[in-house]
C-alpha positions as CSV (number, residue, x, y, z in Angstrom):
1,X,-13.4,-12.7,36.2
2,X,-14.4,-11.3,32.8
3,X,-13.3,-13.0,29.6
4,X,-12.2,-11.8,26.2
5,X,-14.8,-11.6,24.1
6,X,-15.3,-13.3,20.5
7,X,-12.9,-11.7,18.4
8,X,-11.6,-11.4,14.5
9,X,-8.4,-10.9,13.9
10,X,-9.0,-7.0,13.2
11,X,-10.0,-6.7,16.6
12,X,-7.3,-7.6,18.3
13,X,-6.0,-4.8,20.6
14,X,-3.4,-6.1,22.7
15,X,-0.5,-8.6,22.8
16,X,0.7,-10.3,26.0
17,X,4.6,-9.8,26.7
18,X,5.7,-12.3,29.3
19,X,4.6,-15.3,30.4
20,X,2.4,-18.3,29.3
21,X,0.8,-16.2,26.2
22,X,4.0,-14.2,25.2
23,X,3.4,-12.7,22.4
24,X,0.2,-13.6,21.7
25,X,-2.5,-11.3,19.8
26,X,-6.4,-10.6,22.7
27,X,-9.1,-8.3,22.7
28,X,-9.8,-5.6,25.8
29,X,-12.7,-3.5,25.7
30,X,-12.4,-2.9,29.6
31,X,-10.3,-0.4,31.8
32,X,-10.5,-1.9,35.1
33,X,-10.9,-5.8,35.9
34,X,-9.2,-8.7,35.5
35,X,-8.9,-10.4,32.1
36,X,-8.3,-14.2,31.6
37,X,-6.6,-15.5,28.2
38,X,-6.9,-19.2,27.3
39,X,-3.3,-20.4,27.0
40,X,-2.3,-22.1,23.8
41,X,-2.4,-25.6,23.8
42,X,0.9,-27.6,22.6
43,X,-1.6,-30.8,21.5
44,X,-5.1,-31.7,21.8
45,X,-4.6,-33.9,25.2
46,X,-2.7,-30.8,27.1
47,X,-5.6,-29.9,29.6
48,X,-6.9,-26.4,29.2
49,X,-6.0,-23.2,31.6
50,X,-5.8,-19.7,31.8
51,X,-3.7,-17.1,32.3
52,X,-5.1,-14.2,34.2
53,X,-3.8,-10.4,33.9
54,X,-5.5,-7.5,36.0
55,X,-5.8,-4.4,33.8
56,X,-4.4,-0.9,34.6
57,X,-5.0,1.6,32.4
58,X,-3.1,1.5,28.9
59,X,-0.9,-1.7,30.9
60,X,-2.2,-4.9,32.6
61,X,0.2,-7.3,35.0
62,X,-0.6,-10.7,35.2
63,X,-2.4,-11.0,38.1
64,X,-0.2,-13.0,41.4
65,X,2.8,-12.2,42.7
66,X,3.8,-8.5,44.3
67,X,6.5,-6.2,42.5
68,X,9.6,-6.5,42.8
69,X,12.9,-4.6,42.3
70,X,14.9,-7.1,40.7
71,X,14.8,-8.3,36.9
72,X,12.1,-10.5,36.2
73,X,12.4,-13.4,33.7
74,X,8.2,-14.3,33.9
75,X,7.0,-18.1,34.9
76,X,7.7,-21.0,32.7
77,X,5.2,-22.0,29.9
78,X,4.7,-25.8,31.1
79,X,1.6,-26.0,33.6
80,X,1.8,-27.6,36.8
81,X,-0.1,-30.4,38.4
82,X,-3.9,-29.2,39.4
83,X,-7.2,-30.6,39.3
84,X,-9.7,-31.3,36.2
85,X,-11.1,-28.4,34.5
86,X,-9.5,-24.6,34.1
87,X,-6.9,-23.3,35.7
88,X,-5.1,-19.9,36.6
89,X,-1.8,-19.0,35.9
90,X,-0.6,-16.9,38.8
91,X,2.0,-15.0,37.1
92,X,4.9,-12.4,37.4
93,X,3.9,-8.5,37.2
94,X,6.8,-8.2,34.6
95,X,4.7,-9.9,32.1
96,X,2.4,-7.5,30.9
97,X,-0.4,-7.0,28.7
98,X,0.1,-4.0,26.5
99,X,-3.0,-2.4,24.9
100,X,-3.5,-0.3,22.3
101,X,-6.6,1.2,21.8
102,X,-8.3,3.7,18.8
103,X,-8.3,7.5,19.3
104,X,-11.4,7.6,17.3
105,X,-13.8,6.7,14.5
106,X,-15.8,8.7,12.3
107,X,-18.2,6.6,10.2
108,X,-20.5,9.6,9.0
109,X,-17.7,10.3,6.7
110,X,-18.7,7.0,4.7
111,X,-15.8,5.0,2.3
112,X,-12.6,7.0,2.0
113,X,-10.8,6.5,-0.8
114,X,-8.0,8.7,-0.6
115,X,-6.5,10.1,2.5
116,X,-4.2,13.9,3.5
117,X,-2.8,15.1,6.2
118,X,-1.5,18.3,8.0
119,X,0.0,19.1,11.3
120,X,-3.0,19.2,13.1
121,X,-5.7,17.8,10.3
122,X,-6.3,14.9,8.3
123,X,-8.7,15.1,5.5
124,X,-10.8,12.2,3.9
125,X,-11.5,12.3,0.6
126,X,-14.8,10.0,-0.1
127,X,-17.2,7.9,-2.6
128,X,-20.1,10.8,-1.1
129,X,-18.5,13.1,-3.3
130,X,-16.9,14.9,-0.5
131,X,-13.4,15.5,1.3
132,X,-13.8,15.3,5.4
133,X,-11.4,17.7,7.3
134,X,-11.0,16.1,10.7
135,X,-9.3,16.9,14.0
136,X,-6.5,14.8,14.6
137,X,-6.5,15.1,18.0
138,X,-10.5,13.9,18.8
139,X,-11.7,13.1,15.1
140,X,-13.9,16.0,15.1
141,X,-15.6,17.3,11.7
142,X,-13.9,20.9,10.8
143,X,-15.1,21.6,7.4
144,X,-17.0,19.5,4.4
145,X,-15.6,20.5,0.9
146,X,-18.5,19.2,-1.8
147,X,-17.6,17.8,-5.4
148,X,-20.0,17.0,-7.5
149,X,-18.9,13.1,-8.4
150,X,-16.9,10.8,-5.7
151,X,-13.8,11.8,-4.7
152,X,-10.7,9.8,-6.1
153,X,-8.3,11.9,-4.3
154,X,-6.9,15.3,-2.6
155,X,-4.4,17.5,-1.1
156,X,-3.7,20.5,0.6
157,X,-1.4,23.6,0.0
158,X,0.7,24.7,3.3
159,X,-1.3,24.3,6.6
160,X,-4.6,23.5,4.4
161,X,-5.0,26.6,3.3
162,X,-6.5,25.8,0.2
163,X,-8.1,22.0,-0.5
164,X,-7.7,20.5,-4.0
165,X,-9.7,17.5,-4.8
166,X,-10.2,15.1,-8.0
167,X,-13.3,13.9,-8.5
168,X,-14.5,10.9,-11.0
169,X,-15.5,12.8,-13.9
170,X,-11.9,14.2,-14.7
171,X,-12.5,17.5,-13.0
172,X,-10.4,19.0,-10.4
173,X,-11.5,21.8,-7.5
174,X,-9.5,23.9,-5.8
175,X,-11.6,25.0,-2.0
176,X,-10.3,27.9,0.7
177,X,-9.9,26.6,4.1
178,X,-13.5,27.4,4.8
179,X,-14.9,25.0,2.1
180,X,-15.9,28.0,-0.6
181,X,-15.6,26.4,-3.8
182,X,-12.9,28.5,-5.7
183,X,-12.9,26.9,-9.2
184,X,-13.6,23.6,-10.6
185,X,-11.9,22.7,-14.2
186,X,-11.4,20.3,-16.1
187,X,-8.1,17.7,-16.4
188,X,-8.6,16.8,-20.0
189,X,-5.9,14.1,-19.1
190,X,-8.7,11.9,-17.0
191,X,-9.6,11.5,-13.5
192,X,-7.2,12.2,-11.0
193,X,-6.5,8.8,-8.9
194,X,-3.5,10.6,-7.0
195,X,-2.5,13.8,-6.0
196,X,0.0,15.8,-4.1
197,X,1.3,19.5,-3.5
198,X,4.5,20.6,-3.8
199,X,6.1,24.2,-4.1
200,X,2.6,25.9,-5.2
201,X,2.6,22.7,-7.7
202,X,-0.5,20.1,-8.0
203,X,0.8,16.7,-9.5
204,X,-2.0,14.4,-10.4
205,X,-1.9,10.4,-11.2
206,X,-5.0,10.1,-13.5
207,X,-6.8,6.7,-15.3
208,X,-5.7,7.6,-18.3
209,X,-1.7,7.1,-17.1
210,X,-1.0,10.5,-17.1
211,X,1.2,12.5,-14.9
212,X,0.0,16.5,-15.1
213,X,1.5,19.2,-13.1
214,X,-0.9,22.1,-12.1
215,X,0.2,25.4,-11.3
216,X,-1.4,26.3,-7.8
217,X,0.2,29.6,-6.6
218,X,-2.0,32.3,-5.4
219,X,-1.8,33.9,-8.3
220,X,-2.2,31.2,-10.5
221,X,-5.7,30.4,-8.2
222,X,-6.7,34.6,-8.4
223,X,-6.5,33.8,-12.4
224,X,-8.4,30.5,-12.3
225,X,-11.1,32.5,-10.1
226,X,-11.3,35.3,-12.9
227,X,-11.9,32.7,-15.4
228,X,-8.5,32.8,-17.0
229,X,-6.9,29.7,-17.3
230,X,-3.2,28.5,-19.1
231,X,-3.0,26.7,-22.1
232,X,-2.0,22.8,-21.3
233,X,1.2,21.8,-23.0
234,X,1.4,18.3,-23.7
235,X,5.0,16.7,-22.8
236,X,4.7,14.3,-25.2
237,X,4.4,16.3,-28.3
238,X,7.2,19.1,-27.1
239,X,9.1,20.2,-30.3
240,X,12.4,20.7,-28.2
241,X,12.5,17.1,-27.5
242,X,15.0,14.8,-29.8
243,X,13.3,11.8,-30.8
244,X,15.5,8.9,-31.1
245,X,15.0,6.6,-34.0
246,X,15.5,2.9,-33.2
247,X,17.9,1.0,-34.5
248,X,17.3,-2.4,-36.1
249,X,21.1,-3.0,-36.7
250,X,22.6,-5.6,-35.4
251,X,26.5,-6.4,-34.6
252,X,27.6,-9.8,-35.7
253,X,29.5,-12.5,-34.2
254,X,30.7,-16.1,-35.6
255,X,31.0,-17.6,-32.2
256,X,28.2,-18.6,-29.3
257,X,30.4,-19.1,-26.8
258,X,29.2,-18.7,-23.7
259,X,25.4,-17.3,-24.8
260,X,22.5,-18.8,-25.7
261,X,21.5,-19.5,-29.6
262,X,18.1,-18.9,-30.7
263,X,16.7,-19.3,-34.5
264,X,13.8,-17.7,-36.3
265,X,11.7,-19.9,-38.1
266,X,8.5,-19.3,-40.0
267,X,5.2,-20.9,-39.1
268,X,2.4,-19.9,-41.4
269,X,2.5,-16.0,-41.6
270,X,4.1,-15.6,-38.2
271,X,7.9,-15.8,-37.5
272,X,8.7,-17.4,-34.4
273,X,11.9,-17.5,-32.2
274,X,12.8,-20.9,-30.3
275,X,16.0,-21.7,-28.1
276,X,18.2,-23.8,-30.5
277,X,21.0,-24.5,-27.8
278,X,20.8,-28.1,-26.3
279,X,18.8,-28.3,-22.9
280,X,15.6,-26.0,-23.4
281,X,12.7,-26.7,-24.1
282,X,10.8,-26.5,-27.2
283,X,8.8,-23.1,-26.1
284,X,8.3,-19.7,-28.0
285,X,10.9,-17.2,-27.2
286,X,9.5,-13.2,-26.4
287,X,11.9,-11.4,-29.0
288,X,11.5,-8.2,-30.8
289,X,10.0,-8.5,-33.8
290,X,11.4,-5.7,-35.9
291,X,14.7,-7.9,-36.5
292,X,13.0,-11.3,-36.8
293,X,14.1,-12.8,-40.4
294,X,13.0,-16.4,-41.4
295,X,16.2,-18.7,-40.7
296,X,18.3,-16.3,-38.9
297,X,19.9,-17.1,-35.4
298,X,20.7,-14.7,-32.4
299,X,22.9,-15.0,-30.0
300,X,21.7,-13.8,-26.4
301,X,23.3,-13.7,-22.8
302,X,20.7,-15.4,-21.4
303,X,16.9,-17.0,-21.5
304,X,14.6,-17.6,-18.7
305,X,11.2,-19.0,-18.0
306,X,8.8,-16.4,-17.8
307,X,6.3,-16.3,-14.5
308,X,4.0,-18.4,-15.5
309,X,5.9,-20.7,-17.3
310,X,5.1,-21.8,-21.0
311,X,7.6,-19.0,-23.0
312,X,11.0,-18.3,-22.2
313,X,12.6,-14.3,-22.0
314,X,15.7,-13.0,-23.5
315,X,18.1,-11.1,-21.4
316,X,21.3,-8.9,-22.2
317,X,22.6,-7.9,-25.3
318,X,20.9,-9.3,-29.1
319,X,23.5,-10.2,-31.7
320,X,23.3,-11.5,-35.1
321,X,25.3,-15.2,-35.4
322,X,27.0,-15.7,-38.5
């Protein structure tokens, strides 16, 4: 009888349902045979023995007893009485060994870094400063798209017929389905760590914590191709958009009542805020520091440790106490 083989915990392909190893996590790199699997031990003087399952395709039975037609409910964990030395647990054919096993692997493409996929495709965008299209279905190599740095990301328009990709030196490239190179322009916003393709739209994540939207119609892609690209229009800097002044106005009450009171008090050049309600400690409190004023108290819903301990947090509403 064959044995599992050393194994990490990645390379665990199976998991026993049934019997003495229910539930428990093995390794099968065999189609045919029979398998035995050490049986966990409840303490250290618990003599050792196996559990043997005969393997049958994508499914293994434990090996013993023939099928039958009514419900099985699988032996019981505790071993019985047998000589020195390793045993075999004859077992029920309801408790199974279930395998799963990898489709395929394709090293050649090297570290992926980002990955897309289509109906029938998945592509592999990688630090060899290329995007991989592969077949789903046997992990075979379609098309290579080249970029000229590593490849933080990509995407596809509808059933891949154009690639995008966003390479480490803030440029994007747009690829037909054949791996032409179509254009290649730059984000001016950074290099693009995300990406994906919506109604003829590219959105890209990039390093710099901007979110851009690229126009990727046909048309738009004709234009690039001719060398005529839009203008970018920064969000940000949109004339149409209010901008809202904050206010450093407080409202005022003469009562804590149920909140918290916290006082400003100068230290040097800095203003610092500390919890002056009984039963805190004697920590700075995070507060905005717009409306700090030298011997002025506050009175917040709330104040809480922060994660790590060593400051406390305000929470709720801020208001001046009279």
């Amino acid at each position: 009888m064959n044995e599992p083989a050393p194994q990490g915990r990645h390379d665990r392909n199976a998991i026993c349902l049934g019997g003495p190893c229910h539930g428990l996590l093995t390794h099968v790199d065999q189609d045919v045979g029979i398998l035995t699997v050490p049986v966990p031990r409840r303490s250290p003087d618990e003599p050792e023995w196996r559990a043997g399952y005969r393997i049958t395709g994508e499914r293994c039975a434990t090996r013993g007893m023939p099928p039958r037609t009514s419900p099985c409910t699988g032996p019981t964990r505790t071993p019985p009485p047998a000589p020195a030395g390793p045993r075999l647990h004859v077992g029920d054919p309801a408790d199974v060994l279930v395998v799963r096993r990898r489709p395929w692997r394709r090293p050649e493409a090297g570290q992926v870094l980002f990955g897309w996929q289509e109906e029938d495709a998945v592509y592999a965008a990688t630090a060899g400063r290329t995007v991989h299209r592969l077949a789903k279905s046997d992990g075979r190599v379609e098309a290579v798209y080249r970029c000229d740095g590593p490849v933080y990301s990509c995407a596809t328009s509808l059933e891949g017929r154009y690639v995008f990709a966003g390479d480490s030196h803030s440029s994007v490239y747009c690829f037909a389905a054949s791996g032409e190179r179509l254009w290649k322009l730059g984000t001016g916003c950074g290099s693009a760590f995300s990406m994906q393709f919506l109604d003829d739209r590219l959105y890209i994540v990039t390093t710099d914590g901007s979110l851009a939207c690229i126009d990727a119609s046909e048309t738009a892609i004709a234009a690039a191709r001719a060398g005529t690209v839009p203008e970018p229009v920064d969000v940000k800097a949109a004339a149409s958009l209010p901008v809202v002044e904050p206010s450093v106005v407080l409202e005022t009450v003469s009562h804590a009542g149920d909140g918290v009171v916290v006082e400003c008090v100068r230290e040097g050049e800095r203003l610092r805020v500390r919890v002056a309600s009984p039963g805190y400690e004697t920590w700075n409190v995070q507060f905005p520091k717009d409306i700090r004023e030298a011997g002025a108290r506050y009175l917040v819903e709330d104040v809480r440790s922060s994660g790590r301990g060593g400051f406390y947090r305000t929470y709720g509403e801020i208001r001046r106490l009279l």
